[in-house]
C-alpha positions in Angstrom: 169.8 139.3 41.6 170.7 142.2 39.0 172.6 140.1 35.7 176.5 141.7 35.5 179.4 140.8 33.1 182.2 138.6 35.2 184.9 141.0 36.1 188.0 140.8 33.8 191.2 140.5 35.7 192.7 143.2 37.8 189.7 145.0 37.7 187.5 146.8 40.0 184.0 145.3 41.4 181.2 146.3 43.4 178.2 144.2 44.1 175.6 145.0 46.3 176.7 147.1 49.0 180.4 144.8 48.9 183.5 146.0 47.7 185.5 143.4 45.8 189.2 144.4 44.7 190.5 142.0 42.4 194.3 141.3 42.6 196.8 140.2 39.3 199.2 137.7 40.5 201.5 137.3 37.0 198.1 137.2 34.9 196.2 135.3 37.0 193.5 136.6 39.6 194.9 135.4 42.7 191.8 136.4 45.0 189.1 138.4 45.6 189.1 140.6 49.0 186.0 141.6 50.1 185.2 144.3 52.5 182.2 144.5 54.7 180.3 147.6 54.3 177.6 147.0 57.0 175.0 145.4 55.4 174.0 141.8 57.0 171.5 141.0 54.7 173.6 139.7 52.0 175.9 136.9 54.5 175.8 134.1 52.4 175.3 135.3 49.1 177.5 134.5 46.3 180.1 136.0 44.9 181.3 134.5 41.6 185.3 134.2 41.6 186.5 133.4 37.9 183.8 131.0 35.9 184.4 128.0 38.1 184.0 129.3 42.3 181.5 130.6 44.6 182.7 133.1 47.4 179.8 133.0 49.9 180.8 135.2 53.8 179.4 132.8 56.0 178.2 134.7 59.3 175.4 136.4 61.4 172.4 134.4 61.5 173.7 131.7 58.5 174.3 128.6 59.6 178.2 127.7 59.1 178.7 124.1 57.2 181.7 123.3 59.4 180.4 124.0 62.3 180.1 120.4 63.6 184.0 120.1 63.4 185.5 123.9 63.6 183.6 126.8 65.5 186.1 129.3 66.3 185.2 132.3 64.2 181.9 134.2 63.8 182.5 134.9 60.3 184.4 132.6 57.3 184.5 132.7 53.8 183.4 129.2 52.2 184.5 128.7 48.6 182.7 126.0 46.5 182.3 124.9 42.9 179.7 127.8 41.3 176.7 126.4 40.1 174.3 127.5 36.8 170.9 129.0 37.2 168.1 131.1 35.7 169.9 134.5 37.3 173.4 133.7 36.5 175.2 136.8 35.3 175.5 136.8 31.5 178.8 136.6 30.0 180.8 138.0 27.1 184.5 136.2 27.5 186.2 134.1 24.5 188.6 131.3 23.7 189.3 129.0 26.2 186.9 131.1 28.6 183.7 130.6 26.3 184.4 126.3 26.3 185.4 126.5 29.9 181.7 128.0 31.1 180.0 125.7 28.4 181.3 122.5 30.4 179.9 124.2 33.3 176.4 124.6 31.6 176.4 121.2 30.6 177.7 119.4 33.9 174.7 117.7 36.0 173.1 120.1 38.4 173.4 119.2 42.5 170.7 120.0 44.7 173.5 121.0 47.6 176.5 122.5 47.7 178.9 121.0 44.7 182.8 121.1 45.8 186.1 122.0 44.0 188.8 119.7 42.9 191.7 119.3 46.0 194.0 120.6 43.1 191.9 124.0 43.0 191.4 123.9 46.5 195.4 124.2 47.2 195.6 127.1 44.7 192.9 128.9 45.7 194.0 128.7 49.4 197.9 129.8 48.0 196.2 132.8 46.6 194.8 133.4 50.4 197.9 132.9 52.2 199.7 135.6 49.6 197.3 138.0 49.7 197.7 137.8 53.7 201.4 137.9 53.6 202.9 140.9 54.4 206.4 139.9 52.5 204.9 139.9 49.3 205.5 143.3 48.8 205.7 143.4 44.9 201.6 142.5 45.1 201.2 146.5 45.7 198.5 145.8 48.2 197.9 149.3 50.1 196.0 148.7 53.2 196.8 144.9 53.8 193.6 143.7 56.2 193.3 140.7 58.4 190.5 138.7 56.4 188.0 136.0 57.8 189.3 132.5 57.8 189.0 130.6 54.8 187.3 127.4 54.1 186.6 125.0 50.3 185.0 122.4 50.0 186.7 119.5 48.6 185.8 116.4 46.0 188.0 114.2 48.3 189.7 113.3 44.5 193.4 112.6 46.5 194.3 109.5 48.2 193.6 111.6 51.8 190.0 111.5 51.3 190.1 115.5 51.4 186.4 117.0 51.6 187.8 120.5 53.7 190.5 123.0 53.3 191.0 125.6 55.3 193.0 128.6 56.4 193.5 131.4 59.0 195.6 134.5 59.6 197.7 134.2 62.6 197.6 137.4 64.6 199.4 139.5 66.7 197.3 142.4 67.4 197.0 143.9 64.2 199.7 142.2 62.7 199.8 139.3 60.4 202.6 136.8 61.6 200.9 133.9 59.7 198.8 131.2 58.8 196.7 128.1 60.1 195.9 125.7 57.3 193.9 123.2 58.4 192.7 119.9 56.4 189.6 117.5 56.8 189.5 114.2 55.6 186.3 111.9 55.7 185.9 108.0 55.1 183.4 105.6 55.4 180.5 104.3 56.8 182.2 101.1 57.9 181.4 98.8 60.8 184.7 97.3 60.8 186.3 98.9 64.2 189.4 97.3 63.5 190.2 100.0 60.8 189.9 102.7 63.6 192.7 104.7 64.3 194.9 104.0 67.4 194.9 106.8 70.0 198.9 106.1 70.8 199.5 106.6 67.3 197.7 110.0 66.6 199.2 111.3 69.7 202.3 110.3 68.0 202.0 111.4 64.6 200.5 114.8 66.2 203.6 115.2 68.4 205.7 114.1 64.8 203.9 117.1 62.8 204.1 119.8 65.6 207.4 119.2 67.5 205.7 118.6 70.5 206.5 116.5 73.1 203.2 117.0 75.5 200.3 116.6 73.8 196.7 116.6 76.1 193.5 114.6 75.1 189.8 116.0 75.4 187.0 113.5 74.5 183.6 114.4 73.3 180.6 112.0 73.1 176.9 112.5 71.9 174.3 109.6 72.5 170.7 109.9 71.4 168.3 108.9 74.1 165.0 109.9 72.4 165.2 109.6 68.8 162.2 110.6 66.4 160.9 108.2 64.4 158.4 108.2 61.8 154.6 107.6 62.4 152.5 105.0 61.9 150.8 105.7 58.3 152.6 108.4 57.7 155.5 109.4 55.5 156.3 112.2 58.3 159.5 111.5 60.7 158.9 113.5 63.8 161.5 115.9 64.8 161.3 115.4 68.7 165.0 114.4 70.0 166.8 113.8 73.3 170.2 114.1 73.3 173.3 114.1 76.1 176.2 116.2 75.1 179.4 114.9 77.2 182.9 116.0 77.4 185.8 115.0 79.4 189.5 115.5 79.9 191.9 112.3 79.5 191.1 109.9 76.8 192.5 106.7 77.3 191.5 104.8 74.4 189.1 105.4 70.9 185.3 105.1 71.7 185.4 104.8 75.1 182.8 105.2 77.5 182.6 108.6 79.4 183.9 108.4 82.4 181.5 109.4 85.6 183.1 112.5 86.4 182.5 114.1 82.7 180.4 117.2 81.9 177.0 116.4 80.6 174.3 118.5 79.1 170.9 117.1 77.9 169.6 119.1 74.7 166.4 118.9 73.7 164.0 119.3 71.0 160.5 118.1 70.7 157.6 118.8 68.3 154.2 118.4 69.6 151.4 116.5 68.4 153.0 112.6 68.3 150.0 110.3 68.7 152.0 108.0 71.3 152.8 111.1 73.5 150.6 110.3 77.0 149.4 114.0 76.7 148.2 113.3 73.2 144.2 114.2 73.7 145.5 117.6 75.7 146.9 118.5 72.1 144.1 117.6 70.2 142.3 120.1 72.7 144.5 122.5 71.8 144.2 122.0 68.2 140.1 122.5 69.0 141.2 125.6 70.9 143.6 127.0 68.1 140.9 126.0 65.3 138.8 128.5 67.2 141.5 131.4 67.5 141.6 131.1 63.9 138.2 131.0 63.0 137.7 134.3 64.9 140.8 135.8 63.2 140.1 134.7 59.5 136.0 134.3 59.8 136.4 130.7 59.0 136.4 128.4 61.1 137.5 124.6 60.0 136.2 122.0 62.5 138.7 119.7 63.6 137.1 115.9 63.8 135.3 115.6 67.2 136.7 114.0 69.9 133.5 112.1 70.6 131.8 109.9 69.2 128.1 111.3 70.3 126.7 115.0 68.5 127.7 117.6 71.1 123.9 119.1 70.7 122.6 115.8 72.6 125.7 115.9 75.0 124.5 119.3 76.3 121.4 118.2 76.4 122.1 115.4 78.5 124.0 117.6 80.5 121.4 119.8 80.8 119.2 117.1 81.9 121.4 115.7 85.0 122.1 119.4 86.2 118.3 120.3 86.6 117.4 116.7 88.4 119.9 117.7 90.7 118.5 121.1 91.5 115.4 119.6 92.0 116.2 117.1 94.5 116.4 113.4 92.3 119.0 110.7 92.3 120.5 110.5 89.4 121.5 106.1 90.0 123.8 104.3 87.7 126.2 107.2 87.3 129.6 107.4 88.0 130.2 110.1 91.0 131.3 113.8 89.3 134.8 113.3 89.9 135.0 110.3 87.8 132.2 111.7 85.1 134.4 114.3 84.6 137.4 112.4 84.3 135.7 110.8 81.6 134.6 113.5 80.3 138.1 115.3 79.5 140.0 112.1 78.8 143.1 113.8 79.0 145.3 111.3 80.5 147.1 108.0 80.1 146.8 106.3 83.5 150.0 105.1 82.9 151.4 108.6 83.6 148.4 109.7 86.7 151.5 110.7 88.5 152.9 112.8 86.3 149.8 114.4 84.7 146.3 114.1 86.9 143.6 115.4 85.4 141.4 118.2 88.0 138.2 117.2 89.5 137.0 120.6 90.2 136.2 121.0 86.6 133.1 124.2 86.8 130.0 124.2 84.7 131.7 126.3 82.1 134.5 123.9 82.0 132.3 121.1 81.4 130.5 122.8 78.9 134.0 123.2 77.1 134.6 119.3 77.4 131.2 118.6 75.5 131.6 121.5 73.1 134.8 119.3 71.9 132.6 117.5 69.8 131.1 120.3 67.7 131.3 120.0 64.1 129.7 123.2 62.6 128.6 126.8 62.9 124.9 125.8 64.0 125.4 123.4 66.3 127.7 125.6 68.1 124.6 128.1 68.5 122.3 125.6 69.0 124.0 124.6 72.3 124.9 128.3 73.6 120.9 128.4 72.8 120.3 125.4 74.7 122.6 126.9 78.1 121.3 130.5 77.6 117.3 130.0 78.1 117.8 127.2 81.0 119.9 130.0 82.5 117.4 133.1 81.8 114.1 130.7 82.9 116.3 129.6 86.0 116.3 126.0 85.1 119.9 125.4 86.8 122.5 127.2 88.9 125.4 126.1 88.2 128.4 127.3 90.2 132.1 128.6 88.5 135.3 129.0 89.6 135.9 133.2 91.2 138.0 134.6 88.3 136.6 133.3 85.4 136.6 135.7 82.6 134.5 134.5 79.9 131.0 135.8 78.5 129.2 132.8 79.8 130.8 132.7 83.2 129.9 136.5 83.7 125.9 135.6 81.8 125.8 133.1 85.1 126.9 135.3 87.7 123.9 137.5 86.5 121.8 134.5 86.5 122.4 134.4 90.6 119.9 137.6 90.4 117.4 136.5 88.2 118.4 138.5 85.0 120.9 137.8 82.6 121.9 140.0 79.5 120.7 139.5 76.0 123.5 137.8 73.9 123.5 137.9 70.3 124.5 134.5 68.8 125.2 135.5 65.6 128.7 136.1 63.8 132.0 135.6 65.5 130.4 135.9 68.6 129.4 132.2 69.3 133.2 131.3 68.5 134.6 134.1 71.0 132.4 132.7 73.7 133.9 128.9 73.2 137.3 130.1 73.0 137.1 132.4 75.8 135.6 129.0 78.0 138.4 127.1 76.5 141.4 128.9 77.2 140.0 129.1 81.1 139.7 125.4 81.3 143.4 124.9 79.7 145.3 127.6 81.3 143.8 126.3 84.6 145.0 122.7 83.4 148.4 123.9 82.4 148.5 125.8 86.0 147.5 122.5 87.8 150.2 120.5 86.6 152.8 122.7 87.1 152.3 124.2 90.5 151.2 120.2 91.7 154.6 119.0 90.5 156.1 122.1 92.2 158.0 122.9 89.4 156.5 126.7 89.5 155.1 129.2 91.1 151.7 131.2 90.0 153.7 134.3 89.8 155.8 132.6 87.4 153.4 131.4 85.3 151.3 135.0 85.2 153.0 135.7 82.2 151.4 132.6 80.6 148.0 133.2 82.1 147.5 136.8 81.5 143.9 138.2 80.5 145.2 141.6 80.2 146.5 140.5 76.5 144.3 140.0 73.6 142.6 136.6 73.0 145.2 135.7 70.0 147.7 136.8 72.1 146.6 134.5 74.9 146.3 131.4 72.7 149.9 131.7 71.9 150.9 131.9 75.5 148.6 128.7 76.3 150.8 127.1 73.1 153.6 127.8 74.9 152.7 126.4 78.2 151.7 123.3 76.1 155.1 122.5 74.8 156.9 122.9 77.8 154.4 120.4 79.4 154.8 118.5 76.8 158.6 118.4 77.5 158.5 118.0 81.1 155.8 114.5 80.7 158.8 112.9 77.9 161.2 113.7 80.6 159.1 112.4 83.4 157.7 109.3 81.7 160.9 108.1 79.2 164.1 109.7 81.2 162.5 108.6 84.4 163.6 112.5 85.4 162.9 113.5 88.9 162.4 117.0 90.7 166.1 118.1 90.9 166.3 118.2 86.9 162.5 119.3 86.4 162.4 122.0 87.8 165.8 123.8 86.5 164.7 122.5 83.3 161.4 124.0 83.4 163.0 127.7 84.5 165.0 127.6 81.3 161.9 126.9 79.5 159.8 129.5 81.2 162.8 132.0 80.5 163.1 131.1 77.1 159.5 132.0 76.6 159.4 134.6 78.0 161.3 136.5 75.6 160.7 134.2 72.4 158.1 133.2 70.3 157.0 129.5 70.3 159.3 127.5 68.8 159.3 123.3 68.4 162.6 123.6 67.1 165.2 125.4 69.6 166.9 123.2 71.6 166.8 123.4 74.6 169.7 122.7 77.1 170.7 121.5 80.9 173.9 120.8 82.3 173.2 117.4 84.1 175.1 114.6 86.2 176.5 111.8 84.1 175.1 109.3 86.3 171.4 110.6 84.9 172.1 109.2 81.8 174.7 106.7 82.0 172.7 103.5 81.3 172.1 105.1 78.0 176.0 105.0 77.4 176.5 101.8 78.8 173.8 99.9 76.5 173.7 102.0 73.2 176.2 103.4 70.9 177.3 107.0 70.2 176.3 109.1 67.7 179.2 110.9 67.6 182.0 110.0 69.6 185.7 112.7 68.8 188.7 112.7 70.3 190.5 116.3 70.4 194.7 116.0 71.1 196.5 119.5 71.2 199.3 120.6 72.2 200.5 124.6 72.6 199.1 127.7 74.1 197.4 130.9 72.6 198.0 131.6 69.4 200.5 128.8 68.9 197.8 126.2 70.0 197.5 123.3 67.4 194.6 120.4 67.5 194.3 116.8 65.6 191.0 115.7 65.8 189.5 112.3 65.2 186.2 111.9 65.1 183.1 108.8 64.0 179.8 109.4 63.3 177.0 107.6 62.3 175.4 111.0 59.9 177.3 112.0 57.4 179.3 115.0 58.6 179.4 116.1 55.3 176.6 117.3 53.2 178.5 118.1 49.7 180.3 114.3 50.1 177.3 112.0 49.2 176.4 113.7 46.1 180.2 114.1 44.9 182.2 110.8 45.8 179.0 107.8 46.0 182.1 105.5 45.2 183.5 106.9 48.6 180.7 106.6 50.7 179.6 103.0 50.4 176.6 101.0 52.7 179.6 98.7 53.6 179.5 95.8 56.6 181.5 93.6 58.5 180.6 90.1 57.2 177.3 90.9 55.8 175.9 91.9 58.8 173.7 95.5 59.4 173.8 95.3 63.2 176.8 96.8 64.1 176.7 100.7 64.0 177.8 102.7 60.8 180.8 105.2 61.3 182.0 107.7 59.2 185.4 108.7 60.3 186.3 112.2 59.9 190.0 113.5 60.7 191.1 117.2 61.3 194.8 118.4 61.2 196.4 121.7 61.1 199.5 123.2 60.1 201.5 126.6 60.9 203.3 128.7 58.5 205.0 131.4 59.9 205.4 134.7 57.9 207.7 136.4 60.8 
């Protein structure tokens, strides 16, 4: 960021594409308007205002801080207390100007967002609700424009608690007729339920502050039904969560239990890779898979630790062994039938999920190749055992058979084979590694296919985008990564939801969909409208993360809400640094069972300019 002087009042500034008009209100800059100019790439930059506040335009991709309590605009300004750092514009002011920024230098730097006083809060949104009036005429303002709604963020210094302000233009069409000021206060965590507001009495005071005599209630619960939790020696929480959103109309009392006839929608968000997941060893193929697809992209390949115990040179061996006693006519006694060899082989299951993930028999010989290959730890052993296949191949020592399709080098090296010749390979460079991934992602897309079409949650041609050949190998791997996480998401439902086809299979279209047009990502959430009756054990035996009660009263524009909310995460993230004396580890009689709440409360006001 380019160093600049602070504007002087009443001047005129331009910063980076943005057009910042500064207003003289009786000496004082009042506010700074600035216009959009088309470029999105600065949403969320500063803007210093003064020596003391940050203007940041919250919109586009940025994530709004006040979204979990207000989301009705794309686009707000949030003010906050402006912070020092090593690109801080220089400045050249005096007097009380010059001690006023040397406090700031020397006040204790916050890792987040650092709020205002609630005394420079009011002001700040005064200047707002000025600049937006079209009465106050002796302000000169030529082209009066509707700006974004306003939000600061507060110290919660006042009795209230106040950690928000806000404020809104009131509209009707292009014409200012006013303003919404809104206010959020936050206390807590507490346990004590007794201190809980009483519905009857915010209804009330709601119908008090708005001159309203019918008010109507809308509830809003979240519960968390999988939550991530850290593992075992590891400092690393996992960020996998299940979570039911449910609304409903008609609250009859604070924290109640949705009723059955709510609207419920599971979200969820799950990161592979958790050692307790029953598809854990399909992963940790994966991760032999992906070590490959980066080995042939980067020419180094680092060797994940084997899955088996035993040197995959004296697997193959073995295997080699047992394939050409069969051709030649002997009984192999004292081993398990193929079926089960092969189960043993892949390992890829937790019997205590067969049902919802069974593991194919009809694994080829390039498949089980694949399954011993696991174990490979280094560049040479890797050609030692293509060595080992490709001259029992080319003297005729086996025929082994492979699935029609296949489309790796080997499986095309044993079709020749059928006719007595096979093509000269050269196992040198990257192509050893191409050859095991290419086996690899056969075996697992065929794996991934298995599941899916066996639990009828999809059809081949759905899954052809998944499977494709006619993309290039990296390409491929991706698509495999894909299909992993939605089977990864479809086993938690199965195994800890108890989920059955009916909410499978929609779920597993919006996954496929999603996909489709995305690149993998373990973090979007991803959501389905459900019944309440799914999940409504959960409610009944477990406490809410978030439990808000929304009263309102009006229509359109003249609409007006209170809003009462507890949670057990801090709403709030400039609160804990700010006011530690507010937010206290505090229990009812000592004890740490009951559930923290913080209780948050919303209210909003109308000031009519017409």
């Amino acid at each position: 960021m380019a160093k600049s002087r602070l504007p002087n009042r009443g001047t005129l500034l331009w910063r980076r594409g943005w057009a910042c008009r500064a207003l003289s209100l009786t000496g004082t800059l009042a506010f700074v308007i600035i216009y959009k100019e088309g470029r999105e790439s600065v949403f969320g930059d500063p803007y210093r205002y003064e020596t003391d506040v940050e203007i940041c335009l919250i919109g586009g991709s940025c994530k709004s801080p006040i979204e979990k309590f207000w989301n009705e605009s794309d686009i707000i300004y949030v003010l906050q207390k402006a912070r020092q750092n090593e690109e801080s514009d220089s400045l050249e002011v005096s007097g009380t100007d010059d001690a006023s920024y040397a406090s700031e230098l020397l006040a204790k730097e916050s890792s987040g967002p650092v709020s205002l006083s609630v005394r420079r809060a009011k002001q700040l949104i005064s200047f707002y609700a000025m600049v937006q009036n079209p009465n106050m005429t002796h302000l000169k303002i030529c082209d009066l424009v509707v700006l974004p709604p306003l939000w600061i963020r507060c110290d919660a210094s006042d009795p209230e608690h106040t950690c928000w302000l806000g404020a809104e233009p009131l509209k009707a069409g292009t014409k200012i007729t006013g303003i919404t000021l809104h206010m959020v206060t936050c206390d807590g965590p507490t346990a004590d339920k007794t201190c809980f507001a009483n519905l009857e009495e915010l209804k009330t005071e709601h119908k008090k502050r708005h001159r309203s005599s019918v008010v109507t209630t809308k509830g809003f619960a979240q519960y968390e039904l999988v939550r991530g939790a850290a593992i075992e020696d590891t400092i690393l929480e996992s960020e996998s969560h299940i979570y039911v959103d449910i609304t409903w109309n008609t609250v009859n009392k604070i924290l109640e239990i949705p009723p059955l006839i709510s609207a419920a929608t599971l979200n969820i968000t799950l990161e592979s890779g958790d050692p307790r997941s029953p598809v854990y060893q399909v992963y940790r193929e994966l991760q032999f898979l992906l070590a490959l697809a980066d080995g042939l992209k980067t020419g180094v390949t680092e060797w994940p630790e084997p899955l088996e115990p035993e040197s995959a040179v004296d697997m193959v061996r073995e295997f080699l062994t047992d394939l050409k006693k069969k051709l030649e006519g002997y009984c192999v006694s004292g081993n398990k039938s193929e079926t089960e060899k092969i189960k043993c082989d892949t390992a890829a299951v937790d019997s205590s999920i067969a049902s919802a993930f069974t593991e194919r028999g009809d694994l080829d010989f390039a498949e089980q190749f694949w399954c011993k290959m696991r174990s490979v730890s280094s560049y040479q052993e890797l050609v030692e055992c293509f060595t080992l296949i490709i001259k029992s191949l080319e003297r005729g020592e086996i025929q082994p058979w492979i699935h029609q399709g296949s489309s790796s080098l080997l499986s095309k090296l044993i079709q020749q084979s059928y006719h007595g010749k096979i093509q000269g390979v050269s196992l040198t460079g990257i192509t050893p590694i191409q050859m095991l991934l290419e086996i690899g992602l056969d075996k697992m897309k065929k794996d991934y296919v298995n599941f899916f079409i066996g639990q009828e949650l999809a059809t081949l041609t759905c899954l052809d985008y998944f499977i494709s050949t006619s993309v290039d190998l990296q390409e491929q791997v991706h698509r495999v990564q894909k299909l992993h996480h939605m089977l990864e998401i479809m086993v938690s439902c199965i195994v800890l939801l108890q989920f059955k086809h009916e909410n499978l299979f929609p779920l597993t279209q919006i996954c496929m969909k999603y996909y489709k047009e995305n690149s993998l990502n373990e973090k979007h959430v991803f959501q389905l409208p459900i019944r309440p009756a799914l999940v409504m054990k959960f409610c009944q035996n477990d406490h809410p993360e978030i439990w808000k009660v929304e009263i309102s009263s009006g229509h359109g524009p003249k609409e007006v809400k209170t809003t009462w909310q507890a949670s057990s995460n801090p709403p709030l993230e400039h609160m804990t640094s700010n006011s530690t004396g507010l937010f206290s580890d505090s229990t009812v009689n000592g004890s740490s069972e009951e559930r923290l709440y913080f209780v948050t409360v919303t209210q909003c006001s109308q000031v009519h300019f017409i």
